[in-house]
N, C-alpha and C positions, 0 to 999 in steps of 0.2 A: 563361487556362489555359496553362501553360509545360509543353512536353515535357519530361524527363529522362532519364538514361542512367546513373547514378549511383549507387554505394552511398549508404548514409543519410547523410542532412547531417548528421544528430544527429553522427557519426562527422564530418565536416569542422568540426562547429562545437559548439565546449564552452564556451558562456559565462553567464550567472548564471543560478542554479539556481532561483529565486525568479521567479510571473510577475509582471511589474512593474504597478504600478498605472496608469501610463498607458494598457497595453495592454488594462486590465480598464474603465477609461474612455472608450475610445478605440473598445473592440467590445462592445459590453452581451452578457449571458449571453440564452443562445437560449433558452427553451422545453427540454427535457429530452427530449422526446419529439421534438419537430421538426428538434432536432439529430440525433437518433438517427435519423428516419425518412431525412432529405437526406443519409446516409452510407450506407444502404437502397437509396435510390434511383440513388445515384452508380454503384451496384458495379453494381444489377441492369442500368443502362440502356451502362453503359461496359465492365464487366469482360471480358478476354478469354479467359477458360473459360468459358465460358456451362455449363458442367454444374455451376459453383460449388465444384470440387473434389467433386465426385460427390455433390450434396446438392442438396436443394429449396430454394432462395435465400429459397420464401414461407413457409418454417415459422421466420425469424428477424422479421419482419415487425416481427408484434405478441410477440414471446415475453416481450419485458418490460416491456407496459404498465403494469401494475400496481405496479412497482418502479420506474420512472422519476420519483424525487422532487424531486433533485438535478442540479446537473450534472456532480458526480462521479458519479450515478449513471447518467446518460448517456455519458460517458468512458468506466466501467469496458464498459458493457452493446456501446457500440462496438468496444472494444479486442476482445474476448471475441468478437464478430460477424466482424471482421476476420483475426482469429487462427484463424478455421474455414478460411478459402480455404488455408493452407497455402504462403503466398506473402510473402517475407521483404520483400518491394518494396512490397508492397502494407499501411499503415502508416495509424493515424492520426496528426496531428503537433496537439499542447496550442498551444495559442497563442505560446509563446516561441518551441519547434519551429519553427512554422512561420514566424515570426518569424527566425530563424536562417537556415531556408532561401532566403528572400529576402536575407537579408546578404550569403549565403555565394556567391549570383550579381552583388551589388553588391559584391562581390571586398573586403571586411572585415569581421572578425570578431573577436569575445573569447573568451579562450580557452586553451587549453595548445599546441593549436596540432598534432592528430593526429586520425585519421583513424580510427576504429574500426569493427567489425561484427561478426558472430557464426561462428565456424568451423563444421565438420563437426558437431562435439562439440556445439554450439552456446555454447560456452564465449568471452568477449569478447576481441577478440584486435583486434590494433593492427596495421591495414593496410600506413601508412604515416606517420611524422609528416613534418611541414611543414616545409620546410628555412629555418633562420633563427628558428623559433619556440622557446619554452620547449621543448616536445618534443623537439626534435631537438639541442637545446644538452644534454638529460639524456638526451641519448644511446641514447631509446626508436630501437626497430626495430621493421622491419616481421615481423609473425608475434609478439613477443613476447606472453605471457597477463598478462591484468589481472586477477588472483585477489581481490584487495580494494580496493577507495579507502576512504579514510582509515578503515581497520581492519574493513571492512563488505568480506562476501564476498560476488562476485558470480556467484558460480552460482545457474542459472534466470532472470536478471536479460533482460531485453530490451535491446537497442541505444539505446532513446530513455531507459528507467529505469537503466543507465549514467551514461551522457551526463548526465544529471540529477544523479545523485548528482557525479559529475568539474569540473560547472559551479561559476561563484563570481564575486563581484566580481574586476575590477582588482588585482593589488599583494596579492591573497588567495592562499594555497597549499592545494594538495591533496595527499596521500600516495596513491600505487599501489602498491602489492605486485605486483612483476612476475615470472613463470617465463619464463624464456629456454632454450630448447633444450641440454640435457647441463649447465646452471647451474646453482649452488642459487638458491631463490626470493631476492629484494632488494625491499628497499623504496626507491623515490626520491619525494622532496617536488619538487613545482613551483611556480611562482609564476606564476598568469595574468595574463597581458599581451593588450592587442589584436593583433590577427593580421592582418599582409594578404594575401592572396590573392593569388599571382603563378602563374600560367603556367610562365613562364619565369624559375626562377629567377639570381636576378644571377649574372651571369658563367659562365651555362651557354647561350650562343650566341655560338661563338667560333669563329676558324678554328683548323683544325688539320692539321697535317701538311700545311703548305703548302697545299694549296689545297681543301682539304674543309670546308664548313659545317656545324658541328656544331651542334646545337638540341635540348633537354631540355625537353620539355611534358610538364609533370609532372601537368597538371590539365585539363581543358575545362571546369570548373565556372563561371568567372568571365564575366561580359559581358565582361571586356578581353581573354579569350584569343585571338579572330581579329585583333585590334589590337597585341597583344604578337609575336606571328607574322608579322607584316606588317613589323612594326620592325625585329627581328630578322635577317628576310631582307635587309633596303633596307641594313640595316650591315654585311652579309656579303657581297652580292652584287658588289662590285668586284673578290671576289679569289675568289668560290667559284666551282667550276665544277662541284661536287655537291653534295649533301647527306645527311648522314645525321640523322632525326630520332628521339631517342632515346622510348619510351613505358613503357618496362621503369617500373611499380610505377605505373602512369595511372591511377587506378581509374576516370577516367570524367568526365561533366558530363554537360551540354547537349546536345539534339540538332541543334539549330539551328546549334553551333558545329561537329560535327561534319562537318554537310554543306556549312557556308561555308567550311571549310579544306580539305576533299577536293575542291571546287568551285576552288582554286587552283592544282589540280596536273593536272585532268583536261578533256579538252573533249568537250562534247558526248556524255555518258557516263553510264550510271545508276551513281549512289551507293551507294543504299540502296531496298530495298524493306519494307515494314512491311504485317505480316496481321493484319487486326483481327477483333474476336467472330464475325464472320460469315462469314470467311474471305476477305473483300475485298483485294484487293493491290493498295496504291498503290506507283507506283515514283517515286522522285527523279532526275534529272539535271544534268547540272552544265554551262553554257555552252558553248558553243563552244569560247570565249576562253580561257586560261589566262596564271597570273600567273607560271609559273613551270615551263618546261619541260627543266630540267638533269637530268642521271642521279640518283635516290633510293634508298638504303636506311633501312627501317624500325627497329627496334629492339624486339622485343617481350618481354615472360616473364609466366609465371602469375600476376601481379599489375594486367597492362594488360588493364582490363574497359570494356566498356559499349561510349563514345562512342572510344574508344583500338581498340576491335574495328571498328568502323563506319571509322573512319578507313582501318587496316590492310587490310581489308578489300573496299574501296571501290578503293585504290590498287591490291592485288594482283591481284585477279580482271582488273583492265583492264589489265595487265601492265606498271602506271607504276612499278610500284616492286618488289622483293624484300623480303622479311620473314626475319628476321636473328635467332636465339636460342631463348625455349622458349616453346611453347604457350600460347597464352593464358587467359585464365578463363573464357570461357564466360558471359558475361551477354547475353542477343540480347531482351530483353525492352525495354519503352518504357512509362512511367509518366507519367501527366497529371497537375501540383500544382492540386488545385481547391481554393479558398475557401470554406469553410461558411457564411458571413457573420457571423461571432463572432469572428473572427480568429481561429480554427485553420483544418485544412485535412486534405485527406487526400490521399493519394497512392495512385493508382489505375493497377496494368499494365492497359493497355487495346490493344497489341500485341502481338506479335512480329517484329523485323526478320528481313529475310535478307538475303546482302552480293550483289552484282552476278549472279553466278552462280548466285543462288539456296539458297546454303546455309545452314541455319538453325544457327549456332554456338550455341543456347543449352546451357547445361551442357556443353559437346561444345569450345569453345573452337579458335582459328585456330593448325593446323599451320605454323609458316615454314618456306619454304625452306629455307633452312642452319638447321640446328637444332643450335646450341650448350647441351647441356646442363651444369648446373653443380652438382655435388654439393657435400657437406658439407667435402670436402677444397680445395674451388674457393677456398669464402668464409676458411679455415683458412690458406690460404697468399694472402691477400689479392686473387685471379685473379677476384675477381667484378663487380657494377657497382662503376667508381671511384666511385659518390655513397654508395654504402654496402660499407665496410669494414668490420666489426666489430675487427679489430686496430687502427684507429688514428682517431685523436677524426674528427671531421667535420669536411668542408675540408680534410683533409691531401690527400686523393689529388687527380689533378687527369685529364681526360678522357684527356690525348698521354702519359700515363705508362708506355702496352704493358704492363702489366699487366693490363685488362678484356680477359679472353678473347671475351664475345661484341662488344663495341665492335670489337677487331681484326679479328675476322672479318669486318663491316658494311664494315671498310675497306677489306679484301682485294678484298669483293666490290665496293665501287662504286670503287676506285681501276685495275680491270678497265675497267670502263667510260666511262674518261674517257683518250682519247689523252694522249699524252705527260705522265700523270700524275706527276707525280716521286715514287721510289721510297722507304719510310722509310729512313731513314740508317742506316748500317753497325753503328754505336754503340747504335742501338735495337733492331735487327736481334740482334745479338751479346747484348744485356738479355731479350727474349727466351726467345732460346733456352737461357739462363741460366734462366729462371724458369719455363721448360718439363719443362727438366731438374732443379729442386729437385720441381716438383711431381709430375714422375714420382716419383722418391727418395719422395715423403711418401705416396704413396700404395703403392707396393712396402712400404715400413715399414707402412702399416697393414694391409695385405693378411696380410703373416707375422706382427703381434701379435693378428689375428682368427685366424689357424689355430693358432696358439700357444694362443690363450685355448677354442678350438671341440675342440683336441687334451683339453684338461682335464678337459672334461664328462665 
């Protein structure tokens, strides 16, 4: 059983739609009933609502004896069972699903190479794609809507019957119809390629501004992420004498990675605590020891969920680090992957964490310190994360370009905390405040075309 922290991997991994014959040779079909009952059994003896979303867990029991002929008819009857608890974590995964989810922690995957889940609306909407993958070269962003794949709308569609339909061989193309914010709707074809799975994307752990460590974990899904971050460090640390680690758009992984890398920064410290069905609270601690005791800023925004909370979270409360930008997402829940013995599997919340202090961020998400907020005129005059610009392709901007407002702030604050820091140069200094002053101007302009346009009504 593997902890998780994670939006759906369906969302981290889109690759063929079709379940392969190996895998149907490899795990023989269960009994229809047996399958059904051992995904019964999982929730009743794991689940952590024990009230089942306000329902008698034993009137699903036997409800579809009778109709269990098939193992689609055990799928559907699961799905349909699962779908009462009202818990978007809590998922059956088909065999390739689950199949995928173990890829996507052996850090490769097929795919388009983005990260999907379901909004407010419950409408499919695209997290984040994967930097270097078909996604991110077609220039998908995060929040944009997936209205169709290849001419099929997906409204009422699930996360995993998405993902399904977006899957496909190798060197095969899909079509999405996407809505972008104040856009008209576009259609863009991709071409699925294998995906690998990186942490840390190349060439985002670097120095910057003289002597600050800059590090961009984009992910904690992967078994190589406490190993990517260990490298990272060892290449940086001759000339760092802080670090800022960036999380802004993390959706999350592992929990186990979570606690080995808050385990690097803190001694002798609780982590994380998790409250399971019964109300039990285990707490975690982290050595003595540390591998790394230089001044930290965080980097967070409404997109760093899960294991990216747990991290932040772990670091703040024990007052190793400050937390730098906006509010986080709000996922403090923990899901078990368990094996059916058919090669699917289901994913079961079977906790709740809370971060050192005790506070349960679920829905509720982690205030930072410095709180950089960033409107629609931020991302408009390019002032938002340098990884994502919507003005100019990907890979133009670069981390030391003082135009990310919340980055500069991270640097204000940890270049505070490092004696004889060397200050940014005149030249960037004067860029700036150049680019402080057009964004006031954009934003005074829009201010009088809204009274302008509010005067007409």
């Amino acid at each position: 059983m593997i902890l998780a922290l994670s939006f759906s991997t369906a969302a981290l991994a889109l690759p063929k739609a079709e379940e392969p014959e190996t895998l149907k040779e490899e795990y023989p079909d269960l009994p229809p009933k047996i399958l059904y009952d051992r995904v019964w059994k999982l929730i009743k003896n794991d689940y952590v609502d024990q009230t089942f979303n306000e329902q008698d867990w034993k009137i699903w029991r036997h409800r579809y004896d009778e109709q269990l002929k098939t193992r689609d008819d055990a799928v559907k009857a699961v799905e349909t069972m699962v779908a009462s608890l009202g818990d978007r974590y809590t998922r059956y995964l088909d065999r390739k699903a689950f199949e995928e989810e173990k890829e996507s922690i052996e850090a490769e995957l097929t795919g388009v190479g983005i990260q999907i889940g379901l909004d407010k609306s419950q409408r499919v909407v695209i997290i984040a794609p994967i930097e270097g993958t078909p996604g991110s070269k077609a220039d998908l962003r995060p929040n944009d809507l997936i209205l169709e794949i290849d001419g099929k709308n997906t409204a009422g569609l699930s996360i995993e019957e998405a993902a399904k339909r977006i899957r496909g061989p190798v060197d095969t193309s899909v079509t999405l119809t996407i809505k972008r914010e104040n856009k008209k709707k576009f259609k863009v074809t991709i071409v699925r390629a294998v995906i690998p799975i990186k942490s840390i994307p190349d060439g985002q752990a670097k120095i910057i501004f003289d002597d600050i460590g800059y590090i961009r974990l984009s992910t904690f899904i992967s078994k190589d992420t406490v190993q990517e971050l260990i490298d990272a460090m060892a290449n940086l640390e001759p000339k760092a004498k802080g670090y800022i680690i960036d999380l802004r758009n993390n959706p999350g992984g592992l929990l186990n990675n979570a606690m080995i890398i808050s385990d690097m920064f803190l001694g002798d410290a609780v982590i994380v605590s998790t409250v399971n069905k019964d109300d039990y609270v285990s707490s975690y601690t982290s050595r003595p020891t540390v591998n790394c005791d230089k001044p930290m800023v965080l980097l967070i925004n409404s997109n760093s969920a899960s294991a990216s909370e747990i991290f932040s979270g772990a670091l703040r409360d024990n007052g190793r680090a400050e937390l730098v930008g906006m509010k986080s997402y709000g996922k403090g829940l923990v899901q078990a992957i368990n094996k059916l013995g058919d090669g699917s599997g289901i994913n079961v919340t079977i906790a709740r964490y809370l971060t050192p202090n005790k506070t349960d961020i679920n829905k509720k998400g982690i205030k930072p310190d410095h709180e950089v907020k960033l409107k629609k005129i931020d991302y408009e005059e390019s002032r938002g994360p340098w990884f994502f610009d919507p003005n100019v392709p990907y890979g133009t901007r670069v981390p030391e370009d003082g135009q990310d407002k919340q980055l500069m702030k991270a640097l204000e604050v940890l270049k505070s905390k490092i004696p004889a820091s060397p200050t940014i140069s005149a030249e960037l200094v004067a860029k700036i405040a150049e680019l402080d002053k057009k964004l006031e101007a954009a934003k005074e302009k829009a201010k009088k075309e809204k009274e302008k346009k509010d005067a007409k009504k």
